[in-house]
Structures are given as C-alpha cells and as structure tokens.
TIKOL-205364 format. One record per residue (C-alpha): residue in three letters; x, z, y. Coordinates in steps of 0.2 Angstrom, whole numbers, padded with zeros to 4 digits, always signed. Example, Ala and Ser with C-alpha at 12.3 -4.5 7.8 and 13.67 -1.06 7.14 Angstrom:
<nodes>
ALA+0062+0039-0022
SER+0068+0036-0005
</nodes>
This chain:
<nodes>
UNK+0668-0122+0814
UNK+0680-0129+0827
UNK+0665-0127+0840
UNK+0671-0107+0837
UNK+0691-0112+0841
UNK+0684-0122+0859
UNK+0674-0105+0861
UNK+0691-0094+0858
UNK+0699-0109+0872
UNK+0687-0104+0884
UNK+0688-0086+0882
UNK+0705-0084+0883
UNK+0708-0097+0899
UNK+0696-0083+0908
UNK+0710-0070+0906
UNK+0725-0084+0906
UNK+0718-0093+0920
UNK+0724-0110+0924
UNK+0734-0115+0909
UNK+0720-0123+0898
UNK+0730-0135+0892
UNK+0744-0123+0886
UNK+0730-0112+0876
UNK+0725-0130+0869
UNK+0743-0133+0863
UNK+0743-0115+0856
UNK+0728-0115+0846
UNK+0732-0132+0839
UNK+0749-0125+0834
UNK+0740-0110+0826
UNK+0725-0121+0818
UNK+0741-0133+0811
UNK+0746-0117+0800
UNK+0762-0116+0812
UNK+0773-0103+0823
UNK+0774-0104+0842
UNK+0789-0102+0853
UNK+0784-0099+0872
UNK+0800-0103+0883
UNK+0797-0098+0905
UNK+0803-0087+0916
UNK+0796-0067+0914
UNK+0779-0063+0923
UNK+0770-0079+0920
UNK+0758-0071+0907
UNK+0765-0075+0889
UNK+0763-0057+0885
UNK+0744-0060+0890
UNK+0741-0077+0882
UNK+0746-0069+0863
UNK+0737-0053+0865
UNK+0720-0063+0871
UNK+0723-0073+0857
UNK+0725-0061+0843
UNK+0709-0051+0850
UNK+0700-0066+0852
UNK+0701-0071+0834
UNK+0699-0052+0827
UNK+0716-0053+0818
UNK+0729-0038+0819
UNK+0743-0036+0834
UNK+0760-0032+0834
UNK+0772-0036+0848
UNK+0791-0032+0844
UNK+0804-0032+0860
UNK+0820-0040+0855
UNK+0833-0033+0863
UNK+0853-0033+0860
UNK+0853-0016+0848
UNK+0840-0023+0837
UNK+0843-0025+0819
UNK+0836-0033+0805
UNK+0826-0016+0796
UNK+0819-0015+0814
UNK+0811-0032+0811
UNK+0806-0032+0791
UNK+0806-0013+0789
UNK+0818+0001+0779
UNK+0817+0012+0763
UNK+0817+0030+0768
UNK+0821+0043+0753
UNK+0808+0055+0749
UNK+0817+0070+0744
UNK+0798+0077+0736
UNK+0796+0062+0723
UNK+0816+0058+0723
UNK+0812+0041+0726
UNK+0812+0026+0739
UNK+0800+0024+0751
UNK+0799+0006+0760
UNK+0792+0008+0777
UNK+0786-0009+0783
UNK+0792-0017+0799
UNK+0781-0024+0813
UNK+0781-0041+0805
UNK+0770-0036+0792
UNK+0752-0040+0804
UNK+0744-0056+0807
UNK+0749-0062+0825
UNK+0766-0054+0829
UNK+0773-0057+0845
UNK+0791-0058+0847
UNK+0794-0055+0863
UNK+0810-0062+0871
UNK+0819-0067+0855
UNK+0832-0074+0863
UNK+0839-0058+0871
UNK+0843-0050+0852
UNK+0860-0054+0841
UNK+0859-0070+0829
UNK+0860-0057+0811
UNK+0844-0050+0819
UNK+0833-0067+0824
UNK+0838-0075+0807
UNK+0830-0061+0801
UNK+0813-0070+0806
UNK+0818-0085+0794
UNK+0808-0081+0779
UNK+0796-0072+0788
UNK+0792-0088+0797
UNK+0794-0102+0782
UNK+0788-0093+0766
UNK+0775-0081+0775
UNK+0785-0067+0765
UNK+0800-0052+0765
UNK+0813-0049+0754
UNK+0819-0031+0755
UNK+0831-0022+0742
UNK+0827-0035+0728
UNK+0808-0034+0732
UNK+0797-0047+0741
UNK+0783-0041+0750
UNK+0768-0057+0757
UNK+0763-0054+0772
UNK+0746-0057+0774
UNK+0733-0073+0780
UNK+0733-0081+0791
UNK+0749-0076+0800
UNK+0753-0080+0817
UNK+0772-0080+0824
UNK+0772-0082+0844
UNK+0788-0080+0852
UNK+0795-0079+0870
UNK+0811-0083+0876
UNK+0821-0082+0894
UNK+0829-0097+0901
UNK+0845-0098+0893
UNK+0855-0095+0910
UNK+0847-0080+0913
UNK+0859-0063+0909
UNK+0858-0057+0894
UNK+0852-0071+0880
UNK+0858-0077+0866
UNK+0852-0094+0861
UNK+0841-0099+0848
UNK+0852-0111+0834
UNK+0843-0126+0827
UNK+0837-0118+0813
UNK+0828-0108+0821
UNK+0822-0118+0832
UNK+0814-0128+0820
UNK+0804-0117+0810
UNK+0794-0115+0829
UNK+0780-0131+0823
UNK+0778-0131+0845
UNK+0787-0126+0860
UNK+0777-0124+0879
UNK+0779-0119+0896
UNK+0768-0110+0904
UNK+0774-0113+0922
UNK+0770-0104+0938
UNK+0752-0104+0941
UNK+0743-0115+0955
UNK+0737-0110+0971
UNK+0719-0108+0964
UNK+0725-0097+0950
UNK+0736-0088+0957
UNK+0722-0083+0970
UNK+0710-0077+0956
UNK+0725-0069+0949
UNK+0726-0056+0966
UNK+0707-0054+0970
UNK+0702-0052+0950
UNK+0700-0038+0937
UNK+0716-0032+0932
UNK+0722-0042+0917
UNK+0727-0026+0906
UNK+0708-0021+0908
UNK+0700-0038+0904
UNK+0710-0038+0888
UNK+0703-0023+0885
UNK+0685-0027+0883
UNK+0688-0045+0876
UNK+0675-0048+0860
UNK+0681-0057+0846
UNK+0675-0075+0848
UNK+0679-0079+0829
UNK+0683-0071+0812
UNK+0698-0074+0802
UNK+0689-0082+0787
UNK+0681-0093+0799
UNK+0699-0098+0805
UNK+0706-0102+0789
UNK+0692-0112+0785
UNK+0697-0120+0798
UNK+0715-0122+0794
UNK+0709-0128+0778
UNK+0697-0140+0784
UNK+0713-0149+0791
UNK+0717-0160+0777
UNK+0700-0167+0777
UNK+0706-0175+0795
UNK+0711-0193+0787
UNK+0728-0201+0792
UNK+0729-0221+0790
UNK+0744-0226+0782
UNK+0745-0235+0799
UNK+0747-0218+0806
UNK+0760-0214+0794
UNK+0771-0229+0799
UNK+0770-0223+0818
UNK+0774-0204+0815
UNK+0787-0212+0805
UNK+0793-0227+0818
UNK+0795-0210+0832
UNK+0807-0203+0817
UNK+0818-0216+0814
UNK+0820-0220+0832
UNK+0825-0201+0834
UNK+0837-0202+0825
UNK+0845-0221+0828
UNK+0840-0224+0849
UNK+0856-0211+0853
UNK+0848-0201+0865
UNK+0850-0185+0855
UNK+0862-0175+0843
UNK+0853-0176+0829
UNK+0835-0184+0824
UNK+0818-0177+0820
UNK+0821-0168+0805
UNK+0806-0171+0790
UNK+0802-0153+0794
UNK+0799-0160+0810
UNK+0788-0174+0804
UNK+0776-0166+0795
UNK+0775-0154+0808
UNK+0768-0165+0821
UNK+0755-0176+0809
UNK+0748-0157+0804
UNK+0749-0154+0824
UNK+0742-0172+0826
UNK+0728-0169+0814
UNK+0723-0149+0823
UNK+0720-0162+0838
UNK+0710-0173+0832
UNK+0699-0158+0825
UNK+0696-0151+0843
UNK+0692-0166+0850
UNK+0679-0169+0836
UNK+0686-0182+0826
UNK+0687-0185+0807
UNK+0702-0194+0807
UNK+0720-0193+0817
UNK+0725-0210+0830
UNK+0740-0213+0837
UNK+0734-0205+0856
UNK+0733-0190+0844
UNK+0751-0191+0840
UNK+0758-0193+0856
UNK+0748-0177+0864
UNK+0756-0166+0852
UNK+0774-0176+0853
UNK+0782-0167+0866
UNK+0778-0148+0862
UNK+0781-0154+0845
UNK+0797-0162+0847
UNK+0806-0159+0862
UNK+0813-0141+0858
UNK+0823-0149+0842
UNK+0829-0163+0849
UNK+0846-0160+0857
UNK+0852-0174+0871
UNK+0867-0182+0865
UNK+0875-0179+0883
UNK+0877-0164+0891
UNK+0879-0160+0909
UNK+0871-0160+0927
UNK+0866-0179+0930
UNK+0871-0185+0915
UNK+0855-0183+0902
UNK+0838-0181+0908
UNK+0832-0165+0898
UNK+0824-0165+0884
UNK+0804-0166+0888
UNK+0809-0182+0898
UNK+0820-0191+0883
UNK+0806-0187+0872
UNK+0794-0197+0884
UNK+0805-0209+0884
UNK+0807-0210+0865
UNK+0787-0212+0865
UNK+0789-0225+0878
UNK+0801-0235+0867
UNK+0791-0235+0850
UNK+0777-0246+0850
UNK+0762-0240+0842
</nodes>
C-alpha cells in the first residue's frame, strides 16, 4: 500500500521538479492524518504542489485566496433565507472538500484564520448551533508570504500549531529551473495528471500507521527533544504535547515509506525540523542575536543524545 504513496511521490516531483524531498515531507505530513503550512516567497510552485497532489490521490479540490476582506462565512459557509420554503438555507463554504488549499493565509485578518481552527482539529464546522463533519480524509495545505512582505498578518501560535509540518520550497536549482523553461506548461500537465491512488487506499494507509511500532526507547527520545525544548532556553516556549505526538505520528509516516515496521530514532530527527521549527519561537530576537529557528532546532537535536 505505501508502494502507491512512492508512486504519488514520483508523479508529482515530474510536475514539481526538483523538490523531491519537500513532496516527501508533504506526503508524510498528509499520510500522519496532519495539515500542512507551506511558508516561501510567491511563484515557486506551492499552488502546483497541492493541486498535483490532490489530483494525484483522486480526492476533491478546493483552493480559497485569503485576502484582507475575508470573513469567516467566506471560509465555513452562510445560511441564505429561502423565501419559497420560509426557511434557512446553509450554503457550505469552500472548506467542506477533501484537500483545501489556503492560499496565503497570512494576508487575511485574525477573526477570519481562527476561523480554520475547528476546521483543522476536529475535522468539523459549527455554524448557527449546527456542526456539520467534513469528510475523510481531509487535507488542510496552507501558504504563507514572508512575514516582511506588504500586506501579512502573522500567524499566532495557536495557529501555528495545529499545522503537524511547516517546509520551504526554495528557489529551484539550475537543472530545474531549466526544465521548468523548455517544458510543457505546468497548468497543462496538471491537467492530464492520472490519479496514482484512491482514497480508501490512502486511509488504509493512514490506518495502517499504528501498526509502525514505537520502542518505549523511542518514546524516552521523542520525549528527551521535549523537555529540552522547553528547559535548554533557546526558545519562548517549548514543544507543546500537541507538538509531541505530532512528530512520533510524523516519525512513524517515515518509517512507513522507507519500508520499515517500526520507527528509530534517525526517523525522528528527519521529520524534527518541518515538525518543530515553526512552533518553536527563539528566546532572542533581533539581527545577529538568534540564529532562526530551523538552525536552534538543529541545534536542539544536536544537544539531545539519542
């Protein structure tokens, strides 16, 4: 069954090319029952990379732009009077699909991205007294601007940590960059991409997750990065256990694709940095005065023995 997620890999790094290991890291995110925030500069394909994806795994496709008028109904959906039956009518929103793409979340106000919350953690919406599931699996992948850029509101913790992994898709290499401008326009590969694997076959997949064994050895490690997190005074705040579980279920996906039964500690530290560095605020701020946050985490990693 994961044989099918390595064939959706391969698929999709022909339409993102150059960024295999960023399509790793989202299909582990997704495979771990997660939500993906995608954080780079505009034009470097983070539009592409959901869209290939949700074709590729035959699972519906919405894509919401966030923008600074947005409200929350925009997001979850409204009740419209019918004047014929003298009732309510609730429309739904774009968040009721499978893999929505919220596409540069960062540029709408606060009220409206909280408005993702629930969406996120309980796979559900409350409207008017009514919750309303949204359906299985369900796929959250969000782009964001640099925060310096005009325009952007940034993302509170609590946000942030409902995303189980954070990547960067970078500017492409030379090589990539070059097939980019001598091959078939990107818009019209999507449009004849196959679906690679069901939906059922992906949440037998997901399911198939807590069959990946974790030593209580493991447990100690995932632990040990925690506490230090949270006591070695490089950040704010520590790993929260949100954040825990998050990357032993991301830990496990990883050990699945690289055909394993069970998760080892290299497991964990491949996931640790997409799975940690966004929640983890440095404790100092300021030019020079804190490598960023992707560099402490390293660090951190460096610091706990395994």
């Amino acid at each position: 069954m994961f044989a099918k997620v390595h064939d959706v890999a391969k698929q999709v790094g022909q339409v993102v090319v150059g960024k295999d290991d960023q399509i790793r890291q989202a299909l582990v995110c997704l495979l771990a029952g997660g939500h993906l925030l995608i954080e780079d500069v505009p034009g470097v394909g983070k539009t592409t990379l959901a869209h290939a994806l949700a074709i590729s795994l035959g699972l519906k496709f919405n894509r919401l732009q966030f923008t600074s008028d947005l409200l929350p109904a925009d997001v979850i959906g409204i009740s419209v009077f019918n004047r014929e039956t003298s009732t309510f009518v609730f429309h739904p929103g774009p968040v009721f699909t499978q893999v929505l793409l919220a596409d540069e979340i960062n540029r709408a106000t606060p009220k409206t991205q909280s408005a993702l919350l629930e969406v996120m953690e309980e796979r559900q919406v409350t409207a008017e007294g009514v919750t309303r599931s949204l359906p299985s699996p369900y796929f959250v992948i969000a782009t964001q601007n640099p925060a310096h850029q005009i325009g952007t509101f940034q993302l509170p913790e609590s946000q942030l940590d409902r995303f189980l992994m954070c990547v960067s898709l970078g500017y492409p290499d030379a090589a990539a960059e070059r097939a980019l401008l001598m091959g078939e326009d990107r818009r019209a590969m999507l449009r004849s991409l196959p679906t690679a694997m069901q939906p059922d076959e992906l949440l037998e997949a997901q399911s198939a997750l807590k069959n990946v064994h974790a030593s209580a050895a493991l447990i100690d490690y995932v632990q040990a990065l925690a506490q230090a997190s949270r006591q070695n005074g490089l950040f704010a705040e520590g790993l929260s256990p949100r954040a825990t579980i998050a990357l032993l279920h991301a830990a496990r996906a990883w050990a699945a694709l690289e055909g394993r039964n069970h998760v080892i500690p290299e497991d964990v530290q491949a996931v640790l940095v997409p799975v940690a560095a966004h929640r983890l605020r440095p404790l100092k701020s300021g030019t020079g005065a804190a490598l960023a946050s992707r560099d402490l985490v390293l660090q951190l990693m460096k610091s706990v023995p395994v």
